[in-house]
VMD Tcl script that builds the backbone (N, CA, C; Angstrom):
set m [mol new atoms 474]
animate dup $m
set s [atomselect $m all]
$s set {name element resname resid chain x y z} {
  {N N UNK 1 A 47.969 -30.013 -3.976}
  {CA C UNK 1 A 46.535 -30.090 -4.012}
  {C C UNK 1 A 46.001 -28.987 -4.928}
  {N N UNK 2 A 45.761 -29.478 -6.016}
  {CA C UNK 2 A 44.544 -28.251 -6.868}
  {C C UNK 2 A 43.461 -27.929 -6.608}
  {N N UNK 3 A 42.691 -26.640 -6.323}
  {CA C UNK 3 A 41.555 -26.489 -6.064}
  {C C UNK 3 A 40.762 -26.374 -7.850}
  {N N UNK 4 A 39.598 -26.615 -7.484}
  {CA C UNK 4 A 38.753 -26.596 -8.464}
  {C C UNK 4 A 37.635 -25.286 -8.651}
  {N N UNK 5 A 37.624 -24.457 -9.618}
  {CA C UNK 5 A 36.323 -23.216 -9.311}
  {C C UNK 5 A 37.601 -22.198 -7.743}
  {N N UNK 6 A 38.506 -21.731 -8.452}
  {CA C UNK 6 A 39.096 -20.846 -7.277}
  {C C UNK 6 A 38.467 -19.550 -7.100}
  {N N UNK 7 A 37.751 -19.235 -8.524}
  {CA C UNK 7 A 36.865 -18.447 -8.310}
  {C C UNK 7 A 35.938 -18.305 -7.627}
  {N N UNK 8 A 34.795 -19.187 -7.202}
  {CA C UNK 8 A 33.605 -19.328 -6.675}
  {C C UNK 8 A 34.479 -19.325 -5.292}
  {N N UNK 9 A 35.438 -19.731 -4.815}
  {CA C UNK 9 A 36.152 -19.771 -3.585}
  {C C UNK 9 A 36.314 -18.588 -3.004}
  {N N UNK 10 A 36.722 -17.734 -3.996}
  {CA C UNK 10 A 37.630 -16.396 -3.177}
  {C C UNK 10 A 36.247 -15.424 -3.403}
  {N N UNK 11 A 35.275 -15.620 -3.693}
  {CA C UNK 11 A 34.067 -14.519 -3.580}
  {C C UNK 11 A 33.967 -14.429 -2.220}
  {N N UNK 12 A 33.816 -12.997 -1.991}
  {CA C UNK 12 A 33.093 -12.879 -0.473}
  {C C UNK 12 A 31.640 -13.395 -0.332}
  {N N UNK 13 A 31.784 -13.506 1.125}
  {CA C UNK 13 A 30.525 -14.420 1.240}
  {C C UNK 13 A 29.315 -13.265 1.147}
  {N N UNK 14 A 28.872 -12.757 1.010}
  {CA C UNK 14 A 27.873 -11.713 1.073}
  {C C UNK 14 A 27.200 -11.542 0.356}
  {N N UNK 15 A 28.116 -11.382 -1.161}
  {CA C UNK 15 A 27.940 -11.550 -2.334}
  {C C UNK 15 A 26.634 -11.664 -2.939}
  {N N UNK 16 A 25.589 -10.749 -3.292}
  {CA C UNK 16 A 24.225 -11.337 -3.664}
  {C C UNK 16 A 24.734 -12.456 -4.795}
  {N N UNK 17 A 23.979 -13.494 -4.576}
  {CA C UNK 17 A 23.937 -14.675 -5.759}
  {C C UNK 17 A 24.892 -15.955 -5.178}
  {N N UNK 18 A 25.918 -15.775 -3.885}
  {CA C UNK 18 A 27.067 -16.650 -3.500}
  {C C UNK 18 A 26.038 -18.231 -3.545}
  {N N UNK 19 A 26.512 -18.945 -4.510}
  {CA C UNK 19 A 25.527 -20.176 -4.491}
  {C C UNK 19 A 26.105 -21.198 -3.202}
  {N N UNK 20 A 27.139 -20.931 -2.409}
  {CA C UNK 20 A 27.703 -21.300 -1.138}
  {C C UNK 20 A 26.456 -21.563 -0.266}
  {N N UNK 21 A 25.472 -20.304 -0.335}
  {CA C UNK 21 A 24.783 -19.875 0.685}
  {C C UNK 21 A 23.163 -20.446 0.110}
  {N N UNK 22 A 22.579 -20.120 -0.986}
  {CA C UNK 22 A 21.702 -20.530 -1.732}
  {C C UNK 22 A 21.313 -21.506 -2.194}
  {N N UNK 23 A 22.496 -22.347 -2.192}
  {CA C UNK 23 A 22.114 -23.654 -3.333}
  {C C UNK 23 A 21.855 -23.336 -4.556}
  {N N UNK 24 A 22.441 -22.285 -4.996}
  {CA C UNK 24 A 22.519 -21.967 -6.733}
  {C C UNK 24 A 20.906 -20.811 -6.823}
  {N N UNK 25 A 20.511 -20.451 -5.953}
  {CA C UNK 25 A 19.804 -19.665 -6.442}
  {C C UNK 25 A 20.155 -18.106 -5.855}
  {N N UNK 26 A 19.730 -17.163 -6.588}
  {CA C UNK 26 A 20.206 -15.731 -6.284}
  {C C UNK 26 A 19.469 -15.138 -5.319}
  {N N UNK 27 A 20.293 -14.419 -4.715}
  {CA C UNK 27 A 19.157 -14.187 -3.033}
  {C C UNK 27 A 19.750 -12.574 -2.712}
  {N N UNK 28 A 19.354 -11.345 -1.690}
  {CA C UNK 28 A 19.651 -10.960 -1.434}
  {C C UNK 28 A 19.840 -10.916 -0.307}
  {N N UNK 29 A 20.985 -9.976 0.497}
  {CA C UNK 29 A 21.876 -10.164 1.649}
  {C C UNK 29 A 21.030 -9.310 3.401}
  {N N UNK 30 A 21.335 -9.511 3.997}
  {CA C UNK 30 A 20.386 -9.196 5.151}
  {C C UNK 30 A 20.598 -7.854 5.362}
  {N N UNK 31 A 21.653 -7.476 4.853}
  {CA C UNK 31 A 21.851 -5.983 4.858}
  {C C UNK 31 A 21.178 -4.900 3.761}
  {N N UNK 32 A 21.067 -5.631 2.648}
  {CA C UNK 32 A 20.007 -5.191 1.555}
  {C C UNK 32 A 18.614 -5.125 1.800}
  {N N UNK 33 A 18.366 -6.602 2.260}
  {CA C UNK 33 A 16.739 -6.567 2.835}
  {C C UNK 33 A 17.050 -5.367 4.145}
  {N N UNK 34 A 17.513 -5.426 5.074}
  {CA C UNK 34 A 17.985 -4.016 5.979}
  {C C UNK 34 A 17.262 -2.833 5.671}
  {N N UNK 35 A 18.019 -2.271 4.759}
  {CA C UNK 35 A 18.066 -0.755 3.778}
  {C C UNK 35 A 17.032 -0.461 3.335}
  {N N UNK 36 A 15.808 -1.540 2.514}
  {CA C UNK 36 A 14.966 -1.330 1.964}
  {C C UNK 36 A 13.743 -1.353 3.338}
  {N N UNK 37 A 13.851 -1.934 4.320}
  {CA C UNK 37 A 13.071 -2.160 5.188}
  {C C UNK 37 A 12.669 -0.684 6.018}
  {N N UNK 38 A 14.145 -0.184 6.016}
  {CA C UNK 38 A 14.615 1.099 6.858}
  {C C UNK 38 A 13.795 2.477 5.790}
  {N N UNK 39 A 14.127 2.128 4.658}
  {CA C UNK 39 A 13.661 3.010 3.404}
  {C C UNK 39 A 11.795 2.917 3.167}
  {N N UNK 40 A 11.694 1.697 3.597}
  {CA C UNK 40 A 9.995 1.942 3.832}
  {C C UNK 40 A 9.476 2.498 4.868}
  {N N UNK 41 A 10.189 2.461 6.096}
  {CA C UNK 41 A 9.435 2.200 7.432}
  {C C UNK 41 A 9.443 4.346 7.620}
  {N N UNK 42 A 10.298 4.597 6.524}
  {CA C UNK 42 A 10.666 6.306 6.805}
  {C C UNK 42 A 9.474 6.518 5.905}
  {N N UNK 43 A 9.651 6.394 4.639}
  {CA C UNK 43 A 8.220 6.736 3.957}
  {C C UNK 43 A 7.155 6.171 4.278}
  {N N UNK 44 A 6.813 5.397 5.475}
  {CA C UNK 44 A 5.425 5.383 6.077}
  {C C UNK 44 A 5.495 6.327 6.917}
  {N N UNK 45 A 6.347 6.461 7.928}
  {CA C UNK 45 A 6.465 7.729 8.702}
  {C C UNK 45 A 5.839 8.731 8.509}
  {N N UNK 46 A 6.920 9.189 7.430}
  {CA C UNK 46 A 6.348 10.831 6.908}
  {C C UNK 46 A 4.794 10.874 6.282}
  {N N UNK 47 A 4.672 9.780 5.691}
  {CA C UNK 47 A 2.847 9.378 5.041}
  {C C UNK 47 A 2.334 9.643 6.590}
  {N N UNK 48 A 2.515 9.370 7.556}
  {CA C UNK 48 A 1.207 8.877 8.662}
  {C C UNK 48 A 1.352 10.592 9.096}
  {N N UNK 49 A 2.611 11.168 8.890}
  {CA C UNK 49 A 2.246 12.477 9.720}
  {C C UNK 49 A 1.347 13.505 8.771}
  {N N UNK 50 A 1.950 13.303 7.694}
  {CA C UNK 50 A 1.064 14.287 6.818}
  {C C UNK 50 A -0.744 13.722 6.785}
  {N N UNK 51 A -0.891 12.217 7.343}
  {CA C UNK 51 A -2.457 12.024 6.887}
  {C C UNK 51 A -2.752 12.828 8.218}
  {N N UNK 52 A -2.062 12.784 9.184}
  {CA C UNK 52 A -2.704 12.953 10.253}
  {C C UNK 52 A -2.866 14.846 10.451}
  {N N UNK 53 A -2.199 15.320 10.163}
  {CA C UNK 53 A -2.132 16.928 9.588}
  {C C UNK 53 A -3.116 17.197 8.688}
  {N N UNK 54 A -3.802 16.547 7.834}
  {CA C UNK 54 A -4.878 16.622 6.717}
  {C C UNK 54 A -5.828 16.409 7.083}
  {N N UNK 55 A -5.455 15.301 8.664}
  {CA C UNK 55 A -7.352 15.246 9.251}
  {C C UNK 55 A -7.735 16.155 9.874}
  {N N UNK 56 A -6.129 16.735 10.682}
  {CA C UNK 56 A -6.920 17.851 11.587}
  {C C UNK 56 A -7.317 19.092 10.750}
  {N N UNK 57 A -6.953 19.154 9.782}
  {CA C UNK 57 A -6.916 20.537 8.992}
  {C C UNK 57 A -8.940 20.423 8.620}
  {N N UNK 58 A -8.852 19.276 7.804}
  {CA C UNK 58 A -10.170 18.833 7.354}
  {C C UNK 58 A -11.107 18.596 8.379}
  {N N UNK 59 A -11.116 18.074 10.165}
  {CA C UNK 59 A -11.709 18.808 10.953}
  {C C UNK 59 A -12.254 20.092 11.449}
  {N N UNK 60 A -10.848 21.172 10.970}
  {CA C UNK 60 A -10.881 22.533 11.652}
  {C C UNK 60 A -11.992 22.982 10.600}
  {N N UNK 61 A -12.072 22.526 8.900}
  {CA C UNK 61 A -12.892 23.012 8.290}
  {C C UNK 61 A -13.899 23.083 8.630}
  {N N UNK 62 A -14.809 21.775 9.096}
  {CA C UNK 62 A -15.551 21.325 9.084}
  {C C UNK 62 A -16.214 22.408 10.502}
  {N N UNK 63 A -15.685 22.575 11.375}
  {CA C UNK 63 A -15.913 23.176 12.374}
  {C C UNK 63 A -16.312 24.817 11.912}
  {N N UNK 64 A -15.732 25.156 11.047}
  {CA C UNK 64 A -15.593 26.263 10.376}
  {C C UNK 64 A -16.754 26.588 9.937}
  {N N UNK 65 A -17.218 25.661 9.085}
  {CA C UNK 65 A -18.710 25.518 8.414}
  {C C UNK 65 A -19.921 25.265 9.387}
  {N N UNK 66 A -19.714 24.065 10.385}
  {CA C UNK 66 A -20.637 24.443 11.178}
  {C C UNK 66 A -20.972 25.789 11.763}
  {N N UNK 67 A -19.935 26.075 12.358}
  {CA C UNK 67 A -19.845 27.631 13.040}
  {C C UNK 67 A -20.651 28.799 12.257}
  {N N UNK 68 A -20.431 28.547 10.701}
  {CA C UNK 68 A -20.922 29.121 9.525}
  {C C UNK 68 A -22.575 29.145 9.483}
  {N N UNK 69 A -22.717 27.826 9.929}
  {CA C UNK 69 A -24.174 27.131 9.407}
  {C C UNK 69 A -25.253 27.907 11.369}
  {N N UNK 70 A -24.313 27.510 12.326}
  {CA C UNK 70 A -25.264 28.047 13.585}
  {C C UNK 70 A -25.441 29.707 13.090}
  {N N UNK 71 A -24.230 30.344 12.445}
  {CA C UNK 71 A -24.611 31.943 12.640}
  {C C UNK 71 A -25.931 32.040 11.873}
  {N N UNK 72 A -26.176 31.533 10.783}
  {CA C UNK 72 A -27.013 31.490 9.660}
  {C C UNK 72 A -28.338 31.091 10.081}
  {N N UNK 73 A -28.286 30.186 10.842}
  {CA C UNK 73 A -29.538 29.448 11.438}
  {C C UNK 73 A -29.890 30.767 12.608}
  {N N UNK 74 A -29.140 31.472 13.054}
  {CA C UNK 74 A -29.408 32.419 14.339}
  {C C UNK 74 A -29.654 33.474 13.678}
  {N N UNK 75 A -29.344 34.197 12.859}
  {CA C UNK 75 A -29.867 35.329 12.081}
  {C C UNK 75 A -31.634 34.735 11.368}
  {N N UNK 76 A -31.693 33.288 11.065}
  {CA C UNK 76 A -32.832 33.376 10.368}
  {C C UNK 76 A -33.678 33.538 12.018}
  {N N UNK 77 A -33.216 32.765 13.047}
  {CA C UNK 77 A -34.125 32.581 13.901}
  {C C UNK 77 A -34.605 34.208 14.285}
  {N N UNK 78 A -33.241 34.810 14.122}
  {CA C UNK 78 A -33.799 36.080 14.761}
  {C C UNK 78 A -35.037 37.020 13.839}
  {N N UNK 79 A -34.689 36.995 12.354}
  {CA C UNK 79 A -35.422 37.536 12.168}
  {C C UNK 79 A -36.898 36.981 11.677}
  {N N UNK 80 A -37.258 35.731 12.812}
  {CA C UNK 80 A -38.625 34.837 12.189}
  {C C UNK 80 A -39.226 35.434 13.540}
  {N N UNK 81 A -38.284 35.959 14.666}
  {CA C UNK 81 A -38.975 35.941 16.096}
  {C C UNK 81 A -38.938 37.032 17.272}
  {N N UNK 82 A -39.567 38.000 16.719}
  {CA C UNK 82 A -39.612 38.856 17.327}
  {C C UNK 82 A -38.090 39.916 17.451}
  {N N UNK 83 A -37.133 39.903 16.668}
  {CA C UNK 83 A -35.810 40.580 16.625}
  {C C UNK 83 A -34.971 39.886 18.442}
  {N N UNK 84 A -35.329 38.318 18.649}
  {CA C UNK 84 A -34.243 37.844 20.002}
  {C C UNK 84 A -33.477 36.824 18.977}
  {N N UNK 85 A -32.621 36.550 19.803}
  {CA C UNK 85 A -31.901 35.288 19.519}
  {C C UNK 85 A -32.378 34.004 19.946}
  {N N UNK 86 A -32.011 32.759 19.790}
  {CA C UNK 86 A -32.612 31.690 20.566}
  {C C UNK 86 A -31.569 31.671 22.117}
  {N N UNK 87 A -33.094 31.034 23.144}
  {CA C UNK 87 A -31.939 31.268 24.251}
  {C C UNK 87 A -31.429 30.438 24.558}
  {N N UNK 88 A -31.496 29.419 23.690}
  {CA C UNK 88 A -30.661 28.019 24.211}
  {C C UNK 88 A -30.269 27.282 22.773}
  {N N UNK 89 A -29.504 26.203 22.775}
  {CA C UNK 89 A -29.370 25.373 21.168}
  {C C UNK 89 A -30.562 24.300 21.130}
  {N N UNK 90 A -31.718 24.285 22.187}
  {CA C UNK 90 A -32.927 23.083 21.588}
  {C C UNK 90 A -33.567 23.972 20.720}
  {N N UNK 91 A -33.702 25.747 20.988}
  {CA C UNK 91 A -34.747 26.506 20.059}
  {C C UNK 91 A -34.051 26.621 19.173}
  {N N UNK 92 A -32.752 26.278 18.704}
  {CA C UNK 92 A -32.461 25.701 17.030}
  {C C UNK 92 A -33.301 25.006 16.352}
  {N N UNK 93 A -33.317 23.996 16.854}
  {CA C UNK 93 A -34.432 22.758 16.160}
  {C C UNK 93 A -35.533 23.001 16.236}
  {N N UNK 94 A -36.265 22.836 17.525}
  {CA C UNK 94 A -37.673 23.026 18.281}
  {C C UNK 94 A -38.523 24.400 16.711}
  {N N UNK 95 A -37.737 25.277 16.639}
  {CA C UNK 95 A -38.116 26.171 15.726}
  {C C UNK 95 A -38.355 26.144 13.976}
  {N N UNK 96 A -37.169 24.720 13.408}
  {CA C UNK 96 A -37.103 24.491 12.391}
  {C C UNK 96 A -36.266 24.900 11.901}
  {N N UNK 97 A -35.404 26.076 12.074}
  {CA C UNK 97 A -33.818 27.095 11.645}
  {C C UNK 97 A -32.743 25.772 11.325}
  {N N UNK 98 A -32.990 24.623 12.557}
  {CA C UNK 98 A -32.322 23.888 11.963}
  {C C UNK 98 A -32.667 22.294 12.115}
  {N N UNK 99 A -31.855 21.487 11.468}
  {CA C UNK 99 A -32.893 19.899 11.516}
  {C C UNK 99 A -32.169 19.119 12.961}
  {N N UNK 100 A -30.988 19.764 13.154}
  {CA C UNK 100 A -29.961 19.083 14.727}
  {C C UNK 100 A -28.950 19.990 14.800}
  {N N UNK 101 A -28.703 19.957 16.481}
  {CA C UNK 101 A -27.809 20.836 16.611}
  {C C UNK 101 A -26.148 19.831 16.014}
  {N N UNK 102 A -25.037 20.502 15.686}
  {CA C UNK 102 A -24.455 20.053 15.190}
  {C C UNK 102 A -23.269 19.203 15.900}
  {N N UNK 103 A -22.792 18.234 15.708}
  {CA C UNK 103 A -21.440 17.364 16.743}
  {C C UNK 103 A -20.253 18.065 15.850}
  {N N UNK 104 A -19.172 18.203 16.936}
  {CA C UNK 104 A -17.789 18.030 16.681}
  {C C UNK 104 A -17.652 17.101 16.020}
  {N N UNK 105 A -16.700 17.203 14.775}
  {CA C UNK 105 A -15.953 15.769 14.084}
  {C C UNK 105 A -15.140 15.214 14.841}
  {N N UNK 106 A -14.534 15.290 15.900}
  {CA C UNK 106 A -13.956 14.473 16.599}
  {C C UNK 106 A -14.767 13.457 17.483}
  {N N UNK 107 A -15.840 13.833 17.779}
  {CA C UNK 107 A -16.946 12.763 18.241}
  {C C UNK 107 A -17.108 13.323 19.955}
  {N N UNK 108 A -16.915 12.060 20.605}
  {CA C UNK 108 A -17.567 12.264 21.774}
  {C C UNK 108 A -15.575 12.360 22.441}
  {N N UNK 109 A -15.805 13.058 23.695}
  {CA C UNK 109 A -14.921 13.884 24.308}
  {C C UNK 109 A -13.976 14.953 24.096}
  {N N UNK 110 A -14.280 15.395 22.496}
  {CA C UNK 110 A -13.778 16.669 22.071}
  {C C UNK 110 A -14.935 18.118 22.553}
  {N N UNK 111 A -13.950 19.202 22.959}
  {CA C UNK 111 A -14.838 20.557 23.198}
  {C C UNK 111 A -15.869 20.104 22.313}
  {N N UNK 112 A -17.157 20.125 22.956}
  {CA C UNK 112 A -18.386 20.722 22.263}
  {C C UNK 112 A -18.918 22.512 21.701}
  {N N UNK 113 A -19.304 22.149 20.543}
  {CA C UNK 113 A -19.561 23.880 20.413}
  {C C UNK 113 A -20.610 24.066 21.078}
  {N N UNK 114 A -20.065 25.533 21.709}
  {CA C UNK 114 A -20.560 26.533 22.744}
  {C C UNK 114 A -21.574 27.475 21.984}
  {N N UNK 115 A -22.941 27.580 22.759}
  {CA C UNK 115 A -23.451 29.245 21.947}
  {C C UNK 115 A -23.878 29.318 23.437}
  {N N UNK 116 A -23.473 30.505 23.319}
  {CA C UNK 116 A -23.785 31.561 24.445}
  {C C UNK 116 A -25.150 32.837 24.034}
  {N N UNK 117 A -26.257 32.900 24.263}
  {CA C UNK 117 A -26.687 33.822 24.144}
  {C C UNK 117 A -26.472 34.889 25.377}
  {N N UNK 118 A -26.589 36.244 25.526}
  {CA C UNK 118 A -26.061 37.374 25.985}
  {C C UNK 118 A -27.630 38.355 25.989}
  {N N UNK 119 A -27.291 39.695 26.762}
  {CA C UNK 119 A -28.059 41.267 26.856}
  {C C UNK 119 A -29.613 40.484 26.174}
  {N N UNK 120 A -30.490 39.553 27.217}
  {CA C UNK 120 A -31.677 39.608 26.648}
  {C C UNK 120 A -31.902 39.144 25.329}
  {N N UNK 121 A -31.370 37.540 25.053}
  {CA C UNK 121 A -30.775 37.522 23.572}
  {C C UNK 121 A -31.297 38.351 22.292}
  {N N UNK 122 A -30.399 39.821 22.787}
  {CA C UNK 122 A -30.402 40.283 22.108}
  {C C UNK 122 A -28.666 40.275 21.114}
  {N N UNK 123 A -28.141 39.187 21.460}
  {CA C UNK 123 A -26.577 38.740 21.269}
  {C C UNK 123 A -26.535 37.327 21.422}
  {N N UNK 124 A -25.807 36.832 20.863}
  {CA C UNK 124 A -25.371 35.265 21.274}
  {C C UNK 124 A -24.139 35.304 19.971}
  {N N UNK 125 A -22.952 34.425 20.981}
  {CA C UNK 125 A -22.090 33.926 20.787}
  {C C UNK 125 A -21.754 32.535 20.320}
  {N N UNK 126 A -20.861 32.219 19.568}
  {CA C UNK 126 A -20.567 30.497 19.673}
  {C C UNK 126 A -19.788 30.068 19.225}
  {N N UNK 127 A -18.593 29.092 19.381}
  {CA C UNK 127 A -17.379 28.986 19.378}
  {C C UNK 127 A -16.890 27.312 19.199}
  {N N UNK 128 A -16.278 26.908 18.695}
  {CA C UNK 128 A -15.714 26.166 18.446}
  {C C UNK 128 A -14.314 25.574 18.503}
  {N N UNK 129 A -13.393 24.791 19.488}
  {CA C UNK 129 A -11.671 24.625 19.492}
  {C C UNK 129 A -11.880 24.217 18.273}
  {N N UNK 130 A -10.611 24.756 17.835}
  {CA C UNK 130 A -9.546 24.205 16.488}
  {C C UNK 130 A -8.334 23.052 17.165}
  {N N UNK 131 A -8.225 22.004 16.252}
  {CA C UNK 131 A -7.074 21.701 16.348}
  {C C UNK 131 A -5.646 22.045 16.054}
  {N N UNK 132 A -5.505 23.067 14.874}
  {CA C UNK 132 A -4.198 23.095 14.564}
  {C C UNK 132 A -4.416 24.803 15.435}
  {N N UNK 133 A -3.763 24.657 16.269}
  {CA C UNK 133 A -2.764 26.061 17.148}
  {C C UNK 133 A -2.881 26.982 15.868}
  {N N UNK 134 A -3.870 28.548 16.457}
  {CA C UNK 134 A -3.460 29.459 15.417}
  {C C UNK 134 A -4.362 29.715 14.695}
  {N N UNK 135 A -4.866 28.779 14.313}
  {CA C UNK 135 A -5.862 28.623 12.411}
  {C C UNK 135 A -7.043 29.135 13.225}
  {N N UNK 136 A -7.630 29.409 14.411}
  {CA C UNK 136 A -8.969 29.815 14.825}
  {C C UNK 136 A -9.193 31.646 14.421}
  {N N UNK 137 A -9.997 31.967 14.780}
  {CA C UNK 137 A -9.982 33.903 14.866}
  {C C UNK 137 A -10.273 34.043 16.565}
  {N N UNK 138 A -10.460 33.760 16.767}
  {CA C UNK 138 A -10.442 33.914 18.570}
  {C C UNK 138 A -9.844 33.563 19.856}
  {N N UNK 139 A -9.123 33.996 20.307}
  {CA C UNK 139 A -8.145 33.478 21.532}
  {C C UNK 139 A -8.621 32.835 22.468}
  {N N UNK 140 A -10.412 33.299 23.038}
  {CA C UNK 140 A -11.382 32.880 23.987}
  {C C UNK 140 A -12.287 32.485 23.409}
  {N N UNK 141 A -13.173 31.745 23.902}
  {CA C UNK 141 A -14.454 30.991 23.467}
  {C C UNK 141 A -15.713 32.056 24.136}
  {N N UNK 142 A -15.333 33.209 24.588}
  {CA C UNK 142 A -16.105 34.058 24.533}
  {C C UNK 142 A -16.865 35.115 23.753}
  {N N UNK 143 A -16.079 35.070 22.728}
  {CA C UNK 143 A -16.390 35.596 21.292}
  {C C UNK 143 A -15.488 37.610 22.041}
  {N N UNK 144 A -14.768 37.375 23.026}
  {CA C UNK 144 A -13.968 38.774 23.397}
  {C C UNK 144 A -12.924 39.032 22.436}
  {N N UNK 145 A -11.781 38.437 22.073}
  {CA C UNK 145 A -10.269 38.829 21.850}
  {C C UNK 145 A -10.944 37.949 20.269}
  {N N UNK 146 A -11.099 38.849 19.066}
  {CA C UNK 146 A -11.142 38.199 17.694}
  {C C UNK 146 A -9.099 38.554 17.081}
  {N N UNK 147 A -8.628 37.113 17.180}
  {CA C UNK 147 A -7.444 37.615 16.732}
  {C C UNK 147 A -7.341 35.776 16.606}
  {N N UNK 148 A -5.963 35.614 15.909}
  {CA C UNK 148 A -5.277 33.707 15.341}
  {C C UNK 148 A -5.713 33.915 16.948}
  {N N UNK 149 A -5.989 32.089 16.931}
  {CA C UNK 149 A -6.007 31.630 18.307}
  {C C UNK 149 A -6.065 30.472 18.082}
  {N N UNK 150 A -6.735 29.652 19.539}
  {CA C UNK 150 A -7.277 28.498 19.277}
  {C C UNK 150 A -8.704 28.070 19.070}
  {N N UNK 151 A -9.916 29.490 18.550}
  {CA C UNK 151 A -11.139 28.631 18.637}
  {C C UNK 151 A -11.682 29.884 17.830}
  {N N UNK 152 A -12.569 29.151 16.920}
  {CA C UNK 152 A -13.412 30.051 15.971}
  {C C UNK 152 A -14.561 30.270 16.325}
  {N N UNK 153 A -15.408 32.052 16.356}
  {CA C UNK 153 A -16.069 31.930 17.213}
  {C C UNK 153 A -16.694 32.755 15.844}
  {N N UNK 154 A -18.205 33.026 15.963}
  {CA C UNK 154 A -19.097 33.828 14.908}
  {C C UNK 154 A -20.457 34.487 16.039}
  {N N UNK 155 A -20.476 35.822 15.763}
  {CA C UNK 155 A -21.507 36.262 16.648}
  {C C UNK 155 A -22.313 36.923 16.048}
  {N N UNK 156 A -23.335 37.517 16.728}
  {CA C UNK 156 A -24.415 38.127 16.228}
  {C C UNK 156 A -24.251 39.264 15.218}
  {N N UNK 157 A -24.637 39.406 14.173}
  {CA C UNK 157 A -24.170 40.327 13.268}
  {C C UNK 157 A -25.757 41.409 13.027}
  {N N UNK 158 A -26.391 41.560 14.188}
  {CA C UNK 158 A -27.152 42.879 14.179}
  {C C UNK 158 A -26.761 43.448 14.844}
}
mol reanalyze $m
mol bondsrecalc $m
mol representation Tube
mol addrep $m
């Protein structure tokens, strides 16, 4: 008995292109599609952790600046009103220092920023959690321990 095409015979079956398997057209093998599947699913991975590291970072800013923007608004208040602080965050607005008190970028059930006024507001405090561990200047949301922490705090600077 002669075989015919002993070549096309003795190919392994796996073979990208085995027209055995295709019907003459070139295909790749389930282990190829595999590899590349495995090779994407890692570089989405590492993409989703780094976006997600860039939001919190770009949150903590943002918190940063607010924090920036209440001290600023509390120094003008103080010196439009008699040398006090405001004794609450409505005499932010109510006064004009500012147009709203400000939200967390994380929205609703993240720490809200804190102002504490203090001694006859003749002091006030106010503080903000950070997300990334560390990146804050304050350990307490009391504006006590200024050192890395978890919450950035800015106080009265008279």
């Amino acid at each position: 008995m002669k075989i015919k095409n002993i070549n096309k015979l003795l190919k392994f079956p796996f073979i990208k292109g085995d027209v055995r398997r295709t019907g003459g057209l070139k295909a790749y093998t389930l282990f190829e599609l595999l590899v590349v599947i495995s090779i994407i699913g890692i570089l989405v991975s590492v993409a989703s952790i780094s976006y997600g590291a860039a939001q919190k970072k770009a949150r903590d800013s943002r918190r940063v600046e607010d924090m920036n923007g209440i001290q600023k608004a509390a120094e003008m208040y103080y010196s439009q009103n008699s040398y006090l602080y405001p004794a609450n965050t409505g005499l932010f607005t109510s006064s004009g220092v500012m147009q709203q008190w400000p939200v967390d970028p994380k929205g609703v059930g993240w720490t809200a920023y804190i102002y504490t006024p203090g001694g006859g507001n003749t002091t006030y405090c106010a503080c903000a959690a950070v997300e990334n561990s560390g990146s804050g200047n304050a350990t307490k949301n009391d504006c006590s321990v200024f050192a890395a922490g978890n919450f950035y705090c800015v106080k009265n600077q008279q």
